[in-house]
C-alpha positions in Angstrom: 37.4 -10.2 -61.1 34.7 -7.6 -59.6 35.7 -9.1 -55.8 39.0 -8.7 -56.6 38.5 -4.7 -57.4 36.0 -4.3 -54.6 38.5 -5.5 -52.7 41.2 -3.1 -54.1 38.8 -0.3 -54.0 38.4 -0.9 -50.3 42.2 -0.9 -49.3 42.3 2.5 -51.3 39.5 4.5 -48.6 41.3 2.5 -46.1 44.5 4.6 -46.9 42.5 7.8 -47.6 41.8 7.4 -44.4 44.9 6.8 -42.9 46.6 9.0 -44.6 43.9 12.0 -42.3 44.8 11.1 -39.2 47.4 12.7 -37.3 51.1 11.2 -38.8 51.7 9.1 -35.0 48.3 7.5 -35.6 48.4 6.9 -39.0 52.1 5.1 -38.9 50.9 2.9 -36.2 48.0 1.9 -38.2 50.1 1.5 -41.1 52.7 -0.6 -39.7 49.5 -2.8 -38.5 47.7 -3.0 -41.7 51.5 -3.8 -43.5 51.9 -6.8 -41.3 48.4 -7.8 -42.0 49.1 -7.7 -45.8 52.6 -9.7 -45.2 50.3 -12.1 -43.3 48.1 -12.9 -46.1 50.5 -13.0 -49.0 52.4 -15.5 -46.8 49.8 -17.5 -46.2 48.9 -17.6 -49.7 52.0 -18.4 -50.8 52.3 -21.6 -48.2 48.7 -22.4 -50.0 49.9 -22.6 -53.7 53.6 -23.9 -52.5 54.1 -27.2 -54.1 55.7 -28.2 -50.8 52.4 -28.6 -49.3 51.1 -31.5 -51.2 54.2 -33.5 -50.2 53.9 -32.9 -46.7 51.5 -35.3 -44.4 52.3 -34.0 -40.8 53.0 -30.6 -38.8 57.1 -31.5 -38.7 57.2 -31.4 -42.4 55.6 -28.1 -42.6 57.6 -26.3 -40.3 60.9 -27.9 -42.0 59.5 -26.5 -45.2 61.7 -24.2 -46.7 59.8 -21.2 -48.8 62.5 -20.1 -50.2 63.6 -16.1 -51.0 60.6 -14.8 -52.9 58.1 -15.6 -49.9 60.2 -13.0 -47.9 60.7 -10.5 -50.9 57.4 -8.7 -50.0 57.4 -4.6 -50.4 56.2 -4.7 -46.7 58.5 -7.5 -45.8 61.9 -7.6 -46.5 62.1 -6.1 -50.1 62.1 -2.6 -50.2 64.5 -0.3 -51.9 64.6 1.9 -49.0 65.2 0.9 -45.5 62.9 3.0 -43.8 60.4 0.0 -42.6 59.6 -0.2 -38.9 60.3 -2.4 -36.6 63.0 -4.0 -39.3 64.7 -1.9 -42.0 63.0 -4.0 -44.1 65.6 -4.2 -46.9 67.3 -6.8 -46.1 67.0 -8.3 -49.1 68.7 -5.7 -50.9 71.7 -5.6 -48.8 71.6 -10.0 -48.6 72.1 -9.2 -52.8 73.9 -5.5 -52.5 76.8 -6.4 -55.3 79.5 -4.2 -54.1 79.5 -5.3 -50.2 80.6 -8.4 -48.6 77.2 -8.1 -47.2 75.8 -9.5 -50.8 78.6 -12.5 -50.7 75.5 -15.1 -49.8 73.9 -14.3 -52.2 76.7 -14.6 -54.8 78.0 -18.0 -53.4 76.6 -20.3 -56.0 77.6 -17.7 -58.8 81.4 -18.2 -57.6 81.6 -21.8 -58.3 80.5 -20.5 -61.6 83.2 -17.9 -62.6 87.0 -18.7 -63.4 88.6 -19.7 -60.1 85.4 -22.1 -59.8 85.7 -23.6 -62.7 89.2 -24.3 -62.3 88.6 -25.8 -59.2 86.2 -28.2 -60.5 88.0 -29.0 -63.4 91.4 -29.9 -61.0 89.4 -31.7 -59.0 88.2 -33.6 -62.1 84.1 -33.1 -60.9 81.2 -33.9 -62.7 77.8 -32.2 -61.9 77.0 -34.7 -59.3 80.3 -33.8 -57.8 79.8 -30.8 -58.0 76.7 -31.3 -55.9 78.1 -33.4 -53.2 81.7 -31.4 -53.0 80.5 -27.8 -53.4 76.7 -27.1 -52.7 76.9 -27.7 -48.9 78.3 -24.6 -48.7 77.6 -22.7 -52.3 73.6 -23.0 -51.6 70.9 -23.9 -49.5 70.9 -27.2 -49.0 67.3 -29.5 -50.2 66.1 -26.5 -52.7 65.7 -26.2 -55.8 66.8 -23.0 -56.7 70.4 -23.1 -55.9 71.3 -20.1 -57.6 69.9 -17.9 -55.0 73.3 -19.1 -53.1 73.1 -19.1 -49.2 69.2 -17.5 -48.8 67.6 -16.4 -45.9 66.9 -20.1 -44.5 70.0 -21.0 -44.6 70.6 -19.5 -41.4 67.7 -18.4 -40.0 66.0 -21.9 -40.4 63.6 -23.7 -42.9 60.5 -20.5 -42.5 57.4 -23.3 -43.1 56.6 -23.1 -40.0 56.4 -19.8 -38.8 56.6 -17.4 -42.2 53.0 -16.6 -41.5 52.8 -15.4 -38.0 56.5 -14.3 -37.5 55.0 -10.5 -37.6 51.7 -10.8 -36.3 50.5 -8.8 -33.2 51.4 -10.4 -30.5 54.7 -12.1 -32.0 58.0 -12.8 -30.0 61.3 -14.2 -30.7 60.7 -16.8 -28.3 57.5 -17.9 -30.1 59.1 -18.0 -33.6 62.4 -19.6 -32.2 59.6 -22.6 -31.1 58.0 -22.3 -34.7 61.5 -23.3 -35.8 63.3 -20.2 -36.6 66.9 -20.4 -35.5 67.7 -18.6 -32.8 70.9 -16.6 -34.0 70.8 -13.8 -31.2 72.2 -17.3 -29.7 76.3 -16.9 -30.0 76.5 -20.6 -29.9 73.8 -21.3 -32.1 75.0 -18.5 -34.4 78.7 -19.6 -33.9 77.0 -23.7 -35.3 75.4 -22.0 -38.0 78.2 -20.5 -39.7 80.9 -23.0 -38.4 79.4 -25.5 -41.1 80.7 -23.7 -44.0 82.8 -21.3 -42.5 85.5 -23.8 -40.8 83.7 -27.0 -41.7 80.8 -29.3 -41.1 80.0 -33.0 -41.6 76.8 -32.1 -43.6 76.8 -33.4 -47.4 79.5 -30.7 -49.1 80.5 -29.0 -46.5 84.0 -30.3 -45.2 86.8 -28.2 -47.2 89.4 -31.3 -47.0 92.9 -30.8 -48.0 92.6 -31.7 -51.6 89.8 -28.5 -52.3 92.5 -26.1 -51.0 95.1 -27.5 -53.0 93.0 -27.3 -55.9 92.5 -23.7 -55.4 89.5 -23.1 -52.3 90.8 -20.3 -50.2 92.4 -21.2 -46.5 89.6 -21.9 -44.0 89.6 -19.5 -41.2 86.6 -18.3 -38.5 86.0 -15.2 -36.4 82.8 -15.0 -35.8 81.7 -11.4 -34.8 84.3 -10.0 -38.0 82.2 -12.4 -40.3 78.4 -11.3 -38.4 79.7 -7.7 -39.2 80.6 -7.9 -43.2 77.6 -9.9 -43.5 75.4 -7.6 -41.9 72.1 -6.7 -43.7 70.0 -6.4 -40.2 69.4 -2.9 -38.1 70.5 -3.2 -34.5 68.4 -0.8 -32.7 66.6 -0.1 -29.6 63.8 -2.3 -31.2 66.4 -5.5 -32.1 67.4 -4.9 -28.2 64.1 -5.6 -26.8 62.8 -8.2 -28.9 66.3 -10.2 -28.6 68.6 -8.5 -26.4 71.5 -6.4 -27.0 74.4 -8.0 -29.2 77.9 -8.2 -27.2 80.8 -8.0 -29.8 82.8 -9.4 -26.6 80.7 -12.4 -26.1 80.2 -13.5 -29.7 83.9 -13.2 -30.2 84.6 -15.5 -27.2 82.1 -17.8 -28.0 82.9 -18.3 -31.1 86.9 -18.7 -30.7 85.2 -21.5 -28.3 82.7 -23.4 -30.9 85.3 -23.4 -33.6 87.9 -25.3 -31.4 85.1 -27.6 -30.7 84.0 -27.7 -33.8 87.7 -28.8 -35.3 88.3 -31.4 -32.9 84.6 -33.2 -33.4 85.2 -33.4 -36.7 89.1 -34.4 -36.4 87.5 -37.2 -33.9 85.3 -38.9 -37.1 87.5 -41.5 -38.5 85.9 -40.4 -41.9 86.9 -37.2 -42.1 90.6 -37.6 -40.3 91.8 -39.8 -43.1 92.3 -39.5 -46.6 93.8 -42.5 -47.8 96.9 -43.4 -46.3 97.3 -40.3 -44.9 96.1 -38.1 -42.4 93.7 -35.0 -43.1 95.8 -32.0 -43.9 92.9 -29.5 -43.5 93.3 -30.0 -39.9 97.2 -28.8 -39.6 98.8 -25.6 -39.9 99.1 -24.5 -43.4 102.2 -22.7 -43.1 104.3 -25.5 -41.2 104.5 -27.5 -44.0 104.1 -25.0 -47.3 107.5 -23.0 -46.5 110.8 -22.7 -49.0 112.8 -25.6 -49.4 116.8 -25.5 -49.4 118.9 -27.8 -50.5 122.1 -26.5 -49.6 124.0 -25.7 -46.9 123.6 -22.3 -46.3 119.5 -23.0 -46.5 118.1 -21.1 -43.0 115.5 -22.8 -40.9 112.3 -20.8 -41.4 110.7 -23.3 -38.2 110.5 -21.6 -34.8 110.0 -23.3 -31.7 106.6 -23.1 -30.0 106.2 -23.8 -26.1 102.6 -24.3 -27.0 102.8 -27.4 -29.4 105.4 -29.9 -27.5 105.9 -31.8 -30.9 109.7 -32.6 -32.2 110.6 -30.4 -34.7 109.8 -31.5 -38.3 106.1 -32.5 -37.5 102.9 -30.6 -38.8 101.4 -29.4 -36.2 97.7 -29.2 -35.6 96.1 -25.7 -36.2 95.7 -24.0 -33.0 94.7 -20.6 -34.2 91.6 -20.6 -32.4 93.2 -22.6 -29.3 95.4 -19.4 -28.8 92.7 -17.0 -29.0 90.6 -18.7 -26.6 93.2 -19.5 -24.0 93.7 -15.3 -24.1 89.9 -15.0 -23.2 90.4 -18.0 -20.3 93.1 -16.4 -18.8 90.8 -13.2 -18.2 87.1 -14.3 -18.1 87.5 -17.6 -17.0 90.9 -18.1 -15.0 89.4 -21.2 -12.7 89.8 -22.9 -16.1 92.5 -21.4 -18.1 95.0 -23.6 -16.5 93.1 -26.6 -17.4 92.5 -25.5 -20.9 96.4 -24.7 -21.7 97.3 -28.0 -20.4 94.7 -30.3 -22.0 95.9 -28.3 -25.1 99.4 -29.3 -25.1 98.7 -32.6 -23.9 96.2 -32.6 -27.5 99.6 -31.4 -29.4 101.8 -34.2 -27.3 99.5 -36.9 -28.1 99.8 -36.6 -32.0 102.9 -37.8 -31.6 101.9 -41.1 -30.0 99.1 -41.8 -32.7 95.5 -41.5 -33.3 94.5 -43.5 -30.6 95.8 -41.0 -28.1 95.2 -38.0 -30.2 91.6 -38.7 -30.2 91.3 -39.4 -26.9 93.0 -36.1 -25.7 90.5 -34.3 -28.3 87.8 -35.0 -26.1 89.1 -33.9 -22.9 90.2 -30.6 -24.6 86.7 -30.4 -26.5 85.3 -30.6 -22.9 87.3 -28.0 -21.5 86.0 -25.5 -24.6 82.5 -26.6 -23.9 82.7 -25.5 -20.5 84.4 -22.4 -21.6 82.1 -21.5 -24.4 78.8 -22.0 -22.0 80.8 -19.7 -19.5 81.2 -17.0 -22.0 78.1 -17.4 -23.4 76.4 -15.7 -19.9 79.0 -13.7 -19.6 78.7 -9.8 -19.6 82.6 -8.9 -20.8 83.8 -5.6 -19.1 85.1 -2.8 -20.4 88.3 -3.9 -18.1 88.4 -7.1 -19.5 88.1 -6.4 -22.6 91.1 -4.9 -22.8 92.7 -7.3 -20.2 92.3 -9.8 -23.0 93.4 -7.5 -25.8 96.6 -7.1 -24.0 97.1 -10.9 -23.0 96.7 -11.2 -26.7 98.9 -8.5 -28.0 101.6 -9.7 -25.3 101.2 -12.9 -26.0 102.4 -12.2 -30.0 105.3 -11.1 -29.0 106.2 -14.2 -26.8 107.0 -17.4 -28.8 103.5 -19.2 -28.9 102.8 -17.0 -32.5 105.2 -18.0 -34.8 102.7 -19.0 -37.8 100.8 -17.1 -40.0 97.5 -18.5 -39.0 97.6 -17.7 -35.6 99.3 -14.3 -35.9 96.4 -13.4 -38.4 93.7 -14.8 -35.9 95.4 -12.3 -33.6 95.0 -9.4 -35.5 91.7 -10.5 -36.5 90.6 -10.1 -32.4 92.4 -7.0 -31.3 90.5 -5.1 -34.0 87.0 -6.8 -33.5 87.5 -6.3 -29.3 88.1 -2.5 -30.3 85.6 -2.1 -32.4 83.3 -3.9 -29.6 84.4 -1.1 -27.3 84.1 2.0 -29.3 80.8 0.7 -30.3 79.5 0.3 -26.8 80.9 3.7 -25.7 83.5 2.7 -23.8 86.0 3.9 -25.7 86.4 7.4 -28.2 87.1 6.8 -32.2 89.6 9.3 -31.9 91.5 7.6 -28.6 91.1 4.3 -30.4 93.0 6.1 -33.4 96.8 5.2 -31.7 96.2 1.5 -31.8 94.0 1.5 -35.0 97.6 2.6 -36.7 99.6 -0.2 -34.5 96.1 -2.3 -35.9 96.8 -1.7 -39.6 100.7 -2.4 -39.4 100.2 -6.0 -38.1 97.3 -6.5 -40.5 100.1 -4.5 -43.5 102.4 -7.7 -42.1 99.7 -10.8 -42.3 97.9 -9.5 -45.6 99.8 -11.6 -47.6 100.3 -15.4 -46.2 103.9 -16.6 -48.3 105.4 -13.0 -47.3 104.2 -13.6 -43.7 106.7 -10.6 -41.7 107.1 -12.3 -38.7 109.2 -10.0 -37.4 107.1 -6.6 -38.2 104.1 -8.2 -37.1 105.7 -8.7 -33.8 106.4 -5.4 -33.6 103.1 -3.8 -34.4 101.9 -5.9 -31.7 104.6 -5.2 -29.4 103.3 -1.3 -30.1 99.8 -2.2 -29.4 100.5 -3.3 -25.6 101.6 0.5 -24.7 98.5 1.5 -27.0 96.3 -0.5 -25.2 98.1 0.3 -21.8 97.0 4.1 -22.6 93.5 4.2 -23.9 92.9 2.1 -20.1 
């Protein structure tokens, strides 16, 4: 007890101290001495972790996962006031804030929990074992204990074991934690894997959303990755973030990640597993709104179906769900034209092949998931110019008015990019928030059109997008 006061005697001159010096001076030494603290709390906490006693070699370690309190520090990541240097430092607060979609990690477990969760499990007729292997893939952290927390900090930024305790010492880089085992998410296709696995699908232990979960309730499946960064954001991206991991691209993530989730669809279409359920093939993987449209049984019944020169399918047939196929064609065409042609034709010959049988449709999966490969590594070096940009914006917008939209999902996906490419360039300066004001209303009318998928207005979505062209046209 006496060492324990000496020692919290000695930290209180050390701050008398500080607190004389001139304020540049004394905040340097601060932030130093704050670190230090974090450094030993850390390390304490890996000390007492029951963890440690089950682990026998350095790889377990650094795939030890510490879970939320060991980054919950006052001079970590758990102050009420983001005022902390070089990170806000509370990130925690906004990972939990209630009223944000920020929080929604940290409220995923809770969800399976309310009414529409219980419902689901009870339609699904799950026990708490599956409950486990059906839900907690996505709902928690997978391996911990503490599965309330929902979706914690390692979830995405990697089990910490392994570099919790230096991650802020002098002398610290990205690179060097990234090698400790921290995930590299300025990364847009290591992002763009991280939040595929729940937020389209993975193969990991409860985290493919199959057909059966969305008719038992589960909200549609959709990704766009930069939109979904952005609600979720609890981080500061400043001058600092820039030179410790280089400056975010709105542009870049959004390609990249239209690229990873068409790979990511047609990897997990290609596991015989996961393609089959039963007899019959894996509805996840088709278009939602080709099938689930009004029946008539007489003969004044209208056909709601409208032909697509992008999925060379007979009419009648679901087709497979090429939101992020059209999205990433529009980016091809601009950034990438060498293989845009390629891309649009390994596509349809992907829709073609359906026809013929799994075989086939398998086959032409891989040559289209090759194509996106190469795409999304061409993207991902890519710097995205301001005339770009909008050169894809407007192959988008034009595109919606030509026949290759005529389902919800891929109208909604368009939407979804014109706004996240604007924001990109208002953001970077290349564009004013009051010039960007013209298409923000053309914006909102196609989103007013999408917001509600069985009163889909196919027709007034068009034409909000057929506005947007002479938007964008002007703010070039």
């Amino acid at each position: 007890m006496q060492g324990q006061i000496d020692s919290s005697n000695a930290v209180n001159v050390l701050l008398g101290t500080i607190r004389k010096l001139p304020r540049g001076t004394a905040m340097a030494i601060a932030g130093c001495l704050a670190m230090a603290l974090c450094a030993i709390a850390a390390a304490f906490l890996i000390a007492l972790s029951p963890l440690k006693a089950e682990q026998g070699t350095a790889g377990d370690v650094r795939r030890s996962h510490m879970g939320v309190a060991s980054c919950a520090g006052s001079t970590c990541h758990g102050r009420s006031i983001g005022d902390g240097t070089p990170v806000s430092q509370n990130e925690i607060l906004r990972w939990q804030e209630e009223s944000s979609p920020s929080g929604a990690h940290s409220r995923a477990y809770r969800v399976i929990r309310e009414p529409r969760g219980v419902a689901i499990i009870r339609r699904m007729g799950l026990n708490e074992d599956g409950v486990r292997k059906e839900c907690l893939g996505c709902h928690s952290s997978p391996g911990v204990k503490r599965i309330q927390e929902g979706v914690d900090c390692e979830t995405c930024h990697g089990s910490a074991g392994g570099w919790i305790a230096t991650h802020y010492t002098v002398g610290a880089t990205h690179a060097r934690n990234v090698s400790q085992g921290m995930t590299d998410l300025s990364n847009p296709r290591v992002r763009a894997g991280v939040c595929l696995d729940c937020h389209l699908s993975g193969d990991g232990e409860g985290q493919f959303v199959a057909h059966r979960i969305m008719a038992a309730g589960h909200p549609r499946v959709s990704f766009e990755m930069d939109l979904f960064s952005t609600l979720q954001q609890h981080w500061t991206e400043d001058a600092d973030y820039a030179q410790r991991k280089g400056k975010t691209s709105t542009m870049r993530n959004w390609a990249v990640g239209q690229a990873e989730a068409v790979k990511r669809s047609l990897t997990l279409f290609s596991q015989p597993g996961l393609a089959q359920d039963g007899v019959f093939p894996e509805f996840y993987f088709y278009d939602c709104h080709s099938c689930h449209r009004r029946i008539y049984d007489n003969q004044d019944g209208a056909i709601t179906k409208s032909p697509n020169p992008g999925r060379p399918i007979p009419a009648g047939m679901p087709p497979y769900n090429d939101e992020n196929m059209i999205m990433l064609l529009a980016a091809a065409k601009v950034a990438a034209p060498d293989l845009a042609g390629q891309f649009d034709a390994r596509s349809k010959a992907f829709h073609a092949a359906m026809v013929q049988g799994r075989g086939p449709a398998v086959q032409a999966a891989g040559a289209l998931r090759q194509t996106a490969d190469a795409l999304s590594d061409r993207f991902a070096g890519a710097s995205f110019s301001r005339e770009q940009t909008f050169s894809i914006m407007s192959t988008i917008a034009s595109d919606a008015i030509a026949a290759r939209f005529t389902d919800y999902e891929g109208a909604v996906q368009s939407v979804m990019a014109i706004d996240t490419l604007l924001n990109g360039l208002v953001n970077q300066g290349a564009v004013s928030e009051g010039a960007a004001k013209g298409l923000r209303s053309r914006i909102n009318q196609a989103y007013a059109a999408v917001r509600e998928p069985n009163g889909f207005q196919q027709a007034a979505f068009r034409r909000a997008l057929g506005g947007a062209v002479a938007s964008i046209r002007s703010l070039r």
